[in-house]
C-alpha positions in Angstrom: -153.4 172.9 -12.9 -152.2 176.2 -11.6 -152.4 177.5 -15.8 -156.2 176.2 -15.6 -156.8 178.4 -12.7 -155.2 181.6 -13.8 -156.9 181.3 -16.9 -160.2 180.7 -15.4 -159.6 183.6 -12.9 -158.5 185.9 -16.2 -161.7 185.6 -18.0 -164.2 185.9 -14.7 -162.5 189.9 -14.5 -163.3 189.8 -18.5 -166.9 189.1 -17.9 -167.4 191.4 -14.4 -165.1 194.2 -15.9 -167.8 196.5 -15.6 -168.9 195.5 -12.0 -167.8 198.1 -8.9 -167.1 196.9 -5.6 -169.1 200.0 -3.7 -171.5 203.2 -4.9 -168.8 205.5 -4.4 -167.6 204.7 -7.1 -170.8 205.2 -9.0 -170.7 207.4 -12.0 -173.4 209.5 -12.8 -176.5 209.3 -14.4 -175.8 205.3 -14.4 -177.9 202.7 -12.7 -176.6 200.1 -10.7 -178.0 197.0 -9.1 -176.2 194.8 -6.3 -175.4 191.4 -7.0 -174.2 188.5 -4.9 -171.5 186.7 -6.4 -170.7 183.0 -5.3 -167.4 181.5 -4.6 -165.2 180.5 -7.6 -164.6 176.7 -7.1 -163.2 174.2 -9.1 -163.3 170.5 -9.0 -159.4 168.9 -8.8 -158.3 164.8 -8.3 -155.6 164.7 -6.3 -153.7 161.5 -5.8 -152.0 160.6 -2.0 -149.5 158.4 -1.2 -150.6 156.2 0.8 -147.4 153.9 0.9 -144.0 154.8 0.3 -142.1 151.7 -2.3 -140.9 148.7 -0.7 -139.5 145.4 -1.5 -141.0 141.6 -1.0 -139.5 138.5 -1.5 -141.3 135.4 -3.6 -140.2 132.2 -1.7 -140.4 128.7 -3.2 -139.8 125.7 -0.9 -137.5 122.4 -1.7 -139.1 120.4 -3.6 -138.9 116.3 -3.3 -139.9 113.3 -5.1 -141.2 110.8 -3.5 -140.1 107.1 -4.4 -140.7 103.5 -3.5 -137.2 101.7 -3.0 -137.0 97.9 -2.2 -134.5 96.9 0.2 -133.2 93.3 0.9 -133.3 92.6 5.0 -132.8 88.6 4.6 -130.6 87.2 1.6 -132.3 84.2 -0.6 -130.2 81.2 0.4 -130.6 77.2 0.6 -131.7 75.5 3.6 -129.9 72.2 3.6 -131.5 68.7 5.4 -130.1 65.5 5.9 -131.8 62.4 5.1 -130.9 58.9 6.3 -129.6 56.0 4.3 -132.9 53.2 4.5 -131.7 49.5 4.8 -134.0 46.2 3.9 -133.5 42.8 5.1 -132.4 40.4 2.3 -131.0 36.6 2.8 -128.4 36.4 0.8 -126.6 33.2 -0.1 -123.1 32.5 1.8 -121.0 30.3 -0.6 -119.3 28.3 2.5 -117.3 25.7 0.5 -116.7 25.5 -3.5 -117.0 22.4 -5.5 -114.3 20.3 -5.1 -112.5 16.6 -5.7 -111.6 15.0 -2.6 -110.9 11.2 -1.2 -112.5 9.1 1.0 -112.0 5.6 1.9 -115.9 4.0 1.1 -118.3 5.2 -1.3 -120.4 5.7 1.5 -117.9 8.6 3.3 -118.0 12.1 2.8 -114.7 12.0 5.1 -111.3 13.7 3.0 -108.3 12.1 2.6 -105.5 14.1 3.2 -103.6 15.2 0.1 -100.0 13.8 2.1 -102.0 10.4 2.1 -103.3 10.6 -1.3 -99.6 11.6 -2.5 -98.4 8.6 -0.5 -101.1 6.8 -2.3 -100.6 7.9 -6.0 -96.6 6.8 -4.8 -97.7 3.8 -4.3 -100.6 2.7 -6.2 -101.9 4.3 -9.4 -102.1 7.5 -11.0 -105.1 9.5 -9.8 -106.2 11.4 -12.9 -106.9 8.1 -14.3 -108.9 7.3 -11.3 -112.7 7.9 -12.0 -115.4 9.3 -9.3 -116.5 6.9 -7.6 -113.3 4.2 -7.4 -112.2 3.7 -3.9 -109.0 2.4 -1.8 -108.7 1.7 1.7 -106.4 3.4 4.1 -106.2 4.6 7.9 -106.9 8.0 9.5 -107.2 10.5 12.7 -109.4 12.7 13.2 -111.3 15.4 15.1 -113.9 18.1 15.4 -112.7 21.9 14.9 -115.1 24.9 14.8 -114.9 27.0 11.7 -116.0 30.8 11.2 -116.4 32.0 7.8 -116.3 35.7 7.6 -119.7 37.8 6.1 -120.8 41.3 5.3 -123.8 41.8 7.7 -124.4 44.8 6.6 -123.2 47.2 3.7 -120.8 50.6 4.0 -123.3 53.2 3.9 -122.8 57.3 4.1 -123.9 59.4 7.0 -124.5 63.5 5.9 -124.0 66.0 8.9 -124.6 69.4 7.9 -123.9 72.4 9.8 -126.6 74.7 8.6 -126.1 78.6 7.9 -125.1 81.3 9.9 -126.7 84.6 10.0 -126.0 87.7 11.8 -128.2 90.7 12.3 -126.6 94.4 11.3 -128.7 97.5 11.7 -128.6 99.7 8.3 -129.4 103.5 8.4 -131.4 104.5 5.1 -131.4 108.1 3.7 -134.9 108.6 2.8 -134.7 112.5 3.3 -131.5 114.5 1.9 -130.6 117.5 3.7 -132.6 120.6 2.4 -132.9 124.7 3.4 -136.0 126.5 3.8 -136.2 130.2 3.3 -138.3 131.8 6.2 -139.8 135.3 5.0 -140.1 138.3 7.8 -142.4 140.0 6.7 -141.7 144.2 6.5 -143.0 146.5 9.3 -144.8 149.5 8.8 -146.5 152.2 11.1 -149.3 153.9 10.3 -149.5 157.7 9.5 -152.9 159.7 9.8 -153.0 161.9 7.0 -155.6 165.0 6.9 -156.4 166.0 3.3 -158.9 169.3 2.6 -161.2 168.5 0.1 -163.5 171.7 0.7 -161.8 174.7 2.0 -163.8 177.4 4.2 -166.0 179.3 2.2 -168.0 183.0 2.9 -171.4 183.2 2.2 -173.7 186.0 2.3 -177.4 185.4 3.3 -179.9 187.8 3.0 -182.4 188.5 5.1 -184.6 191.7 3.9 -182.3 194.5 3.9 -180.2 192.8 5.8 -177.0 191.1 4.0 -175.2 188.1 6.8 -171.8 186.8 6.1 -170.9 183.5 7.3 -167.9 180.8 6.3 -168.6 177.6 6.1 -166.7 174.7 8.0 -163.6 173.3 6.1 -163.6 169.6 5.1 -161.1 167.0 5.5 -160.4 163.4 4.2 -158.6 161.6 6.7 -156.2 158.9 4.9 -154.1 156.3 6.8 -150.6 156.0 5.5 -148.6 153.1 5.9 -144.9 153.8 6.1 -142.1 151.4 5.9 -140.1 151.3 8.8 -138.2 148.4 8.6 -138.3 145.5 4.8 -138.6 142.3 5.1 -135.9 139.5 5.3 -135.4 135.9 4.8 -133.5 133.4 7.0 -132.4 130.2 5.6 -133.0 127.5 7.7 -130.9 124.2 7.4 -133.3 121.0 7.9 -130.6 117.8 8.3 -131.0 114.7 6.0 -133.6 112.2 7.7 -132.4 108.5 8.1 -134.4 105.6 9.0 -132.7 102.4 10.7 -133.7 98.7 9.5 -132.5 95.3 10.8 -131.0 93.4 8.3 -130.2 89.4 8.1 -126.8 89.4 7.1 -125.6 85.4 6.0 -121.7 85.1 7.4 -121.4 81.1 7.2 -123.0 79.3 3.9 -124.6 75.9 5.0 -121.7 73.4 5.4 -122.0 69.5 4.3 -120.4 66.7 5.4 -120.4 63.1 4.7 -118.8 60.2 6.4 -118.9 56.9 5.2 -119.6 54.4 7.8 -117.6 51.1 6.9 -119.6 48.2 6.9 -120.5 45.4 9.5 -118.7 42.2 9.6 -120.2 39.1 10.9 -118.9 35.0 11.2 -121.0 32.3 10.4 -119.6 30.0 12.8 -120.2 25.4 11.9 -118.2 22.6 13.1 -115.9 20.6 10.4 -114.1 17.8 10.9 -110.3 18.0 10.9 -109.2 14.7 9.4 -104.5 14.5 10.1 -101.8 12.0 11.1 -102.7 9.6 8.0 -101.0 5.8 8.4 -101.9 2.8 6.8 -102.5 -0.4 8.4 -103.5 -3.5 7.0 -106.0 -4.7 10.0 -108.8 -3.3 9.1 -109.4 -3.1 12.9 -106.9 -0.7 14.1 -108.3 1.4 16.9 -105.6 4.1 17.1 -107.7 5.3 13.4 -110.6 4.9 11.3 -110.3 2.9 9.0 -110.4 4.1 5.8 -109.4 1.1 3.3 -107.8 0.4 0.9 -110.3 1.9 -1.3 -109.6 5.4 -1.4 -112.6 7.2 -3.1 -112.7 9.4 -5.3 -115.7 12.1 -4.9 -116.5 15.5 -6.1 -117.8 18.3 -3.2 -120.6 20.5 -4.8 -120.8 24.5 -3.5 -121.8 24.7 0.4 -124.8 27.3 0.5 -126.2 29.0 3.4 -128.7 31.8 3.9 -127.7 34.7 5.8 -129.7 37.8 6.4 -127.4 40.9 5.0 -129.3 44.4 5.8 -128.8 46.2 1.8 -129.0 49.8 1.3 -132.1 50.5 0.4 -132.2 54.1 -0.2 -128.3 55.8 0.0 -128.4 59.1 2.7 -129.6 62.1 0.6 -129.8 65.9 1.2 -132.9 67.7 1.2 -132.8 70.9 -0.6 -135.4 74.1 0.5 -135.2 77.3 -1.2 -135.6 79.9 1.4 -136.7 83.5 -0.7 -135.2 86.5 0.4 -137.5 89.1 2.7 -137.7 92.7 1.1 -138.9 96.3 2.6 -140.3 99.0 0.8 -139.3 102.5 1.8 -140.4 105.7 0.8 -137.4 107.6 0.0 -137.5 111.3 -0.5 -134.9 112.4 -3.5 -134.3 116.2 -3.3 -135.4 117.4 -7.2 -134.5 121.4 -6.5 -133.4 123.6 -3.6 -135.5 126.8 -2.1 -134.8 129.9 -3.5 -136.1 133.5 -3.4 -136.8 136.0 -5.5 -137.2 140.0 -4.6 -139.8 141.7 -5.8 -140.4 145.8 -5.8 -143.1 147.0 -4.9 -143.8 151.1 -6.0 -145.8 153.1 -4.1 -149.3 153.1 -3.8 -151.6 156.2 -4.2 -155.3 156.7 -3.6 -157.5 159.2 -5.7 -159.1 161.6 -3.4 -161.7 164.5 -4.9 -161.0 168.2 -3.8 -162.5 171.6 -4.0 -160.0 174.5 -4.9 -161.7 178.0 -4.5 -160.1 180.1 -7.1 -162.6 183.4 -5.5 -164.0 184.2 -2.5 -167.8 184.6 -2.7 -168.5 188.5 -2.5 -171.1 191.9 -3.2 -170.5 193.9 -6.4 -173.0 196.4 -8.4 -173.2 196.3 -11.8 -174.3 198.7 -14.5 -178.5 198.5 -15.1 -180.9 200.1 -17.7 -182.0 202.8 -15.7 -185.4 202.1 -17.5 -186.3 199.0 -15.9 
């Protein structure tokens, strides 16, 4: 810039080389004329700084992924129930007595003969396995009444199921569904602010003329006013530590499984109580009217004793004691975890300095009065 102006100064004294500053220096027999000659001025772009270099810092946060995780408060487990052995009614038949041979005196007695007497009898009279049913002898016998119990199952062994049913226990659970993560806080810098004046047209003389009359006057200078920022102090980052985030759930925690137990209860005895006659002390007599016995003759009997039945009412298992089975699902929660997929981080950044373009004036000649050779024939 300062070459452009001393070359445009250089040629301006070329082209006015024959110009005089006053008529005393006037030669003669030459003609001169006076001239006003206007500042030199020259157009410049000047750039300003208007804020020194600094440095920034690009901050990215944590980032997190959000997923759904199931969590199991209450275990699946199976409820156990108890169900009661049914009984029905049912007569039953109570064999009492089984077929049998026995003696009696007449064909019309159902008495027995004692097996002493019918020994003493077979001693003394014939063999008895020749002795067909129905032949009869006669003998002499004692007797009496005795009640008789005949022992029956009343009602069957049957099972009874006690179950102690699961135990459970509550436990409180913390969840991570935020890790621990940083954040990086950004300060930003601080600047203050620096009016800056810059002359984009400096003071000029003019001459103005009024008749014969030549007035100088300067004009008024002209600023730009530019505000500077400067950096007084750069920014800065803190990192700031956020701890991992927990969330607390009640959970069903099984400590005793379901416990089963079956007892058999034994079954019920009962007597079917009847009167029977008793029939001892045997003798033989040969008056058929002895009253110290019954007589029973001389013709024993021989007579065969079909099955004794009864009816008795025997309660049966209907339907044996059972367990009820129940499945009882487990109970789930879903939680929105937060995984941590990458940390905060920085990064620093310059920043150059920045300028603005501002247009100037640079006078190169003050505006002035010369004379100048003429044809003196004008």
């Amino acid at each position: 810039m300062k070459k452009f102006l001393f070359l445009l100064h250089f040629f301006s004294m070329i082209l006015f080389c024959s110009d005089i500053s006053s008529l005393a220096k006037a030669k003669a027999g030459v003609c001169y004329q006076k001239e006003i000659l206007p500042s030199k001025l020259v157009k410049k772009e000047e750039l300003i700084k208007v804020e020194d270099a600094s440095e920034d810092f690009l901050i990215e946060d944590a980032k997190f992924d959000k997923v759904k995780k199931e969590f199991i408060i209450s275990p699946s487990y199976t409820n156990i129930q108890s169900k009661e052995a049914k009984f029905e009614d049912s007569l039953e038949d109570l064999v009492i007595s089984k077929d049998r041979v026995y003696f009696t005196l007449t064909k019309s007695s159902n008495i027995p003969l004692s097996s002493e007497y019918v020994n003493f009898v077979k001693s003394r009279l014939v063999d008895f396995d020749k002795i067909k049913i129905g032949e009869c002898f006669y003998e002499f016998v004692k007797h009496k009444k005795v009640e008789v119990a005949k022992d029956y199952i009343s009602k069957q062994a049957y099972e009874i199921i006690d179950i102690a049913p699961a135990k459970f226990r509550i436990v409180k659970k913390k969840i991570l569904v935020k890790p621990a993560y940083t954040k990086i806080v950004k300060t930003p810098a601080i600047y203050e602010t620096k009016i800056i004046k810059v002359l984009v047209e400096p003071s000029l003389k003019r001459y103005l003329v009024d008749g014969k009359k030549i007035c100088v006057k300067n004009s008024v200078q002209k600023y730009k006013t530019i505000v500077r920022k400067i950096l007084k102090k750069p920014p800065f980052t803190t990192i700031v530590k956020f701890p991992a985030t927990y969330k607390e759930i009640e959970i069903k925690k099984m400590i005793l499984k379901p416990i089963v137990t079956r007892r058999v209860i034994a079954p019920i005895k009962s007597k079917y109580k009847y009167s029977e006659d008793v029939y001892k002390d045997y003798f033989w007599s040969k008056n058929k009217n002895n009253s110290e016995g019954l007589l029973t003759g001389l013709s024993i009997c021989k007579k065969i004793r079909k099955n004794k039945i009864v009816k008795v009412n025997v309660k049966k298992v209907k339907q044996p004691a059972t367990t009820i089975k129940k499945e009882v699902k487990a109970k789930k929660v879903i939680l929105t975890i937060e995984k941590k997929h990458s940390e905060a981080h920085q990064k620093k950044v310059i920043l150059p300095p920045q300028y603005e373009k501002v247009n100037t004036t640079v006078k190169l000649d003050d505006s002035r009065v010369v004379w100048h050779e003429i044809n003196c024939s004008r």
